[in-house]
N, C-alpha and C positions, 0 to 999 in steps of 0.2 A: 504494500500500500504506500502509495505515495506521502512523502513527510506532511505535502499540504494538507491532507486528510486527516492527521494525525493531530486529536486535542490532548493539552497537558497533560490527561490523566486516560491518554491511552484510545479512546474512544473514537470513534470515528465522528469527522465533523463533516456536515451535509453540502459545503460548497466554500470556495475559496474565501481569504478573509477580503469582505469589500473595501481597500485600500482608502478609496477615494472618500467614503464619507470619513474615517481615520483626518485626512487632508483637509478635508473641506473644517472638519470641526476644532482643528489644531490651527491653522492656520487663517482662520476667521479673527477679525482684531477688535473686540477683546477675545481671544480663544476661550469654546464655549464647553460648556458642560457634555455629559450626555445627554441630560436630563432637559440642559435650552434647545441642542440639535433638534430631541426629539418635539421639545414643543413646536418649534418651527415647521418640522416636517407635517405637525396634525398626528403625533403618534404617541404611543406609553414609549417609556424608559426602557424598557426590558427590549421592546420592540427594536428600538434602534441598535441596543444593545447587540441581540440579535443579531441585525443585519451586516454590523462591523467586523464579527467573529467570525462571521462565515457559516453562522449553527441555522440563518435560515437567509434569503433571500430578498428583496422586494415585491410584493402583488403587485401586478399590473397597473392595478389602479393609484397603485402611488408613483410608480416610475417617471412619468412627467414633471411632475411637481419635487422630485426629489434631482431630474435634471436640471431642474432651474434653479434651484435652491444652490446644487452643490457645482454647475458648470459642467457636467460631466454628461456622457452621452447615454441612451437606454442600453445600450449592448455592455459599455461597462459597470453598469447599474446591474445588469443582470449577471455578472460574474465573465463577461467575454471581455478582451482586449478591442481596442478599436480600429 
């Protein structure tokens, strides 16, 4: 199994870790919580949390609105390179 798949404690993790919201939320000035990302996105804490680890993806229905938020495109939102 590939190391990307591979969580701290062994386990397999369901998709690459999503980089760009990591970027968007580090690099935002004032750089923001998880907890502001997520308010911004329209989502819980856990959710964005979630999405940065790699342990789940974006729905569809937010992929848009998380393009604009964070400048990044749907394909890389969805775990593909652009």
């Amino acid at each position: 199994m590939p190391s990307w798949q591979q969580s701290p404690r062994g386990k397999r993790r369901a998709h690459k870790k999503l980089k760009v919201l990591t970027v968007f939320r580090v690099n935002h000035r004032p750089p923001l919580s998880i907890r502001a990302a997520a308010a911004k996105a329209g989502v819980d804490r856990s959710t964005w949390w979630r999405w940065e680890r790699g342990v789940r993806i974006p729905d569809r229905d937010y992929l848009p609105k998380l393009a604009r938020l964070t400048g990044a495109s749907i394909s890389e939102l969805q775990g593909f390179r652009a």
